[in-house]
C-alpha positions as CSV (number, residue, x, y, z in Angstrom):
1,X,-46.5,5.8,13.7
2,X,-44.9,5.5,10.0
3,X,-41.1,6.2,10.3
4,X,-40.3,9.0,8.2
5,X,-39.0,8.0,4.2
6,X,-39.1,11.2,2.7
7,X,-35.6,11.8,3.6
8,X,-34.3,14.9,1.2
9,X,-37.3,16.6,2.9
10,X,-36.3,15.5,5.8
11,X,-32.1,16.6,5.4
12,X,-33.8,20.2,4.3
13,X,-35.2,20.2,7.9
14,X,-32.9,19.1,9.9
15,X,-29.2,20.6,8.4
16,X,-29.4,23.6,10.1
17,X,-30.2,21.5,13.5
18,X,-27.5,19.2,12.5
19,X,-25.3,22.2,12.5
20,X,-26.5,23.5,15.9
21,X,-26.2,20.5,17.3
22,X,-22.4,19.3,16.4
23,X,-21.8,22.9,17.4
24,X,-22.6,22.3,20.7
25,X,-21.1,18.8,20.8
26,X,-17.9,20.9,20.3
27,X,-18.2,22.7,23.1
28,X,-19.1,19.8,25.3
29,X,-15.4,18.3,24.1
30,X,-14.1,21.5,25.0
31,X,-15.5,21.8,28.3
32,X,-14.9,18.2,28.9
33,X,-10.7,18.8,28.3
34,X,-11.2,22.1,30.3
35,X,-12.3,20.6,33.1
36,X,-10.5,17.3,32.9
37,X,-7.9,18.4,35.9
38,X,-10.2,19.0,38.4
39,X,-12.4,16.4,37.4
40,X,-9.9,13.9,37.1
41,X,-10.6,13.0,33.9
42,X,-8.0,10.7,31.5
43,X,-8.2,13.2,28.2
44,X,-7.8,10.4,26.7
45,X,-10.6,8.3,27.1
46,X,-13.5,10.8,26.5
47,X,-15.7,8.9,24.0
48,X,-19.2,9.6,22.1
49,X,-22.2,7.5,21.5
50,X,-25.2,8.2,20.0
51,X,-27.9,6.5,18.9
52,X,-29.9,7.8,15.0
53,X,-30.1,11.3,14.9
54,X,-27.2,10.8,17.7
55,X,-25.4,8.7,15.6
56,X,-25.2,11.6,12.9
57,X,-24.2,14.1,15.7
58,X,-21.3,11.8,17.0
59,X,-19.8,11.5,13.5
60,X,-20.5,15.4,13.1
61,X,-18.7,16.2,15.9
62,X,-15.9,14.1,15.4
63,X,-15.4,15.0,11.7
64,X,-15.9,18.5,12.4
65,X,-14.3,18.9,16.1
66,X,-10.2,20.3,16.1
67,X,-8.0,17.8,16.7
68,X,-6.9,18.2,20.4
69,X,-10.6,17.9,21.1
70,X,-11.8,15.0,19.2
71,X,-13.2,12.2,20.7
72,X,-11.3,9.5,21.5
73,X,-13.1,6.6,20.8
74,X,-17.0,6.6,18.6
75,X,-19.9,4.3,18.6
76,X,-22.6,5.4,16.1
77,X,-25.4,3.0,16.5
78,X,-28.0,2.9,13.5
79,X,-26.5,6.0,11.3
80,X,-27.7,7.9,9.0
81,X,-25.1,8.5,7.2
82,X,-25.8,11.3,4.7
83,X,-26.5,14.0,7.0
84,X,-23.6,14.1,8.8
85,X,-21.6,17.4,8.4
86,X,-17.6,17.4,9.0
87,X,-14.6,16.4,6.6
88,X,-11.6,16.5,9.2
89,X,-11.0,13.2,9.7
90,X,-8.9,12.1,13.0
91,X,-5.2,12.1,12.5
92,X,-4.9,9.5,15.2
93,X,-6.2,6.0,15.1
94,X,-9.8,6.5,16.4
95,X,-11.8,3.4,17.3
96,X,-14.6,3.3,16.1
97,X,-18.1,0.6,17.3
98,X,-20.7,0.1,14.6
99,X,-24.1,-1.7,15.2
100,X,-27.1,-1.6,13.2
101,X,-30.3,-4.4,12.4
102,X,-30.7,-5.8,9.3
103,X,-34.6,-4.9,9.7
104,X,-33.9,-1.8,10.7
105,X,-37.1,0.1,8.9
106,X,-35.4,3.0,8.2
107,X,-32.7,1.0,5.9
108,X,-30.5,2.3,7.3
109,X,-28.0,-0.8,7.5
110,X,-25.9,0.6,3.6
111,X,-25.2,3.9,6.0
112,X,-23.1,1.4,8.4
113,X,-21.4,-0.6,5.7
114,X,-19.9,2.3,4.1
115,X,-19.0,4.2,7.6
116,X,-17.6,0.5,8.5
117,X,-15.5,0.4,4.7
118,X,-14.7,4.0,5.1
119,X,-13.3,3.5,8.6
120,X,-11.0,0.4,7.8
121,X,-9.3,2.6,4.4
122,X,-8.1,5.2,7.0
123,X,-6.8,2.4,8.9
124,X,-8.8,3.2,12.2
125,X,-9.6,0.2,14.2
126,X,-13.3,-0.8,13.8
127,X,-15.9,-3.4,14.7
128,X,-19.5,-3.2,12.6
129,X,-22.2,-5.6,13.8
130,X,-25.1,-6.1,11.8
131,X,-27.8,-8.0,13.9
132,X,-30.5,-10.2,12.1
133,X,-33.5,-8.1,13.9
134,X,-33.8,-4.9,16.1
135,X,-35.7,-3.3,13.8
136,X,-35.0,0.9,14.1
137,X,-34.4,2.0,17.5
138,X,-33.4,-1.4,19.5
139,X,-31.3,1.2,22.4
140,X,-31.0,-0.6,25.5
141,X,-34.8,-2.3,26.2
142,X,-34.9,-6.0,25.4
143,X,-36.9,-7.1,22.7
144,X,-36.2,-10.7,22.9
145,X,-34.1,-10.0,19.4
146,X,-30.8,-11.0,18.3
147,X,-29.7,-7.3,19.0
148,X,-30.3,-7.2,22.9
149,X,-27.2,-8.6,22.9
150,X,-25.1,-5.6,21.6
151,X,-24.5,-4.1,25.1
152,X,-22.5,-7.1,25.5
153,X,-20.7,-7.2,22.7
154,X,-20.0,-3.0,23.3
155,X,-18.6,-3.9,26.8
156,X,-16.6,-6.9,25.4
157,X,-15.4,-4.6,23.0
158,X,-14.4,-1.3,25.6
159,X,-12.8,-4.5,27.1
160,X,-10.7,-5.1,25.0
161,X,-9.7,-1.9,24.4
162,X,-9.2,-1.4,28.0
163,X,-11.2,1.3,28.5
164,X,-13.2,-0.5,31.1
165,X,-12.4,-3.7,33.1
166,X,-14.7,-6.4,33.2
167,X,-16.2,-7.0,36.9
């Protein structure tokens, strides 16, 4: 299947999803802190991934979230930049993990380096890795590329943040 190029077509579709969507990521957050009591939930460690189209939808969210509700830590992995919706950036330092392939057939690799640049001038901590091959869509299945090793640089990197421990 041809990955999709026509992408102003492609924004005019998708915008009003876009919208939907971070709306609802909202109300996760806020759900998420509602319930963080009987849950036992740390507030402070409620993070987003996504992944693409979920990569636009974790920035959306956090750039359009209130501020007692924003995540506390973001991994966009292979963004697409342009279509993320939201101009309230975090007040507090908000960590941010970037990954992307330098094949990535979608080109989507300039959409990282300026989320990467843009990060670093608001002085949030953040970590971009670029991989030499992954192509679009690398996830979590092993492709015997250099980016099947990004799980382990993610978990180095919660690590070090002490999010997790390392077992």
């Amino acid at each position: 299947m041809p990955l999709m190029s026509d992408f102003q077509t492609l924004d005019s579709i998708n915008t009003p999803t876009v919208e939907l969507a971070t709306l609802d990521g909202i109300r996760a957050l806020k759900l998420m802190h509602e319930m963080a009591a009987e849950e036992s939930l740390d507030i402070n460690k409620i993070g987003m991934m996504g992944f693409s189209a979920g990569a636009t939808l974790t920035m959306s969210v956090l750039l359009s979230a209130p501020e007692d509700i924003k995540p506390s830590l973001v991994a966009p992995i292979y963004l697409y930049k342009p279509a993320v919706i939201g101009t309230d950036y975090p007040d507090s330092s908000t960590p941010m993990f970037i990954a992307v392939a330098s094949d990535d057939g979608l080109k989507f690799v300039p959409h990282s380096i300026d989320l990467y640049e843009e990060w670093v001038d608001k002085g949030h901590p953040t970590e971009l890795h670029i991989y030499e091959n992954g192509d679009h869509g690398f996830g979590m299945s092993k492709k015997g590329t250099t980016s099947d090793h990004w799980t382990a640089d993610f978990t180095n990197w919660l690590v070090q943040r002490k999010w997790i421990h390392n077992n």
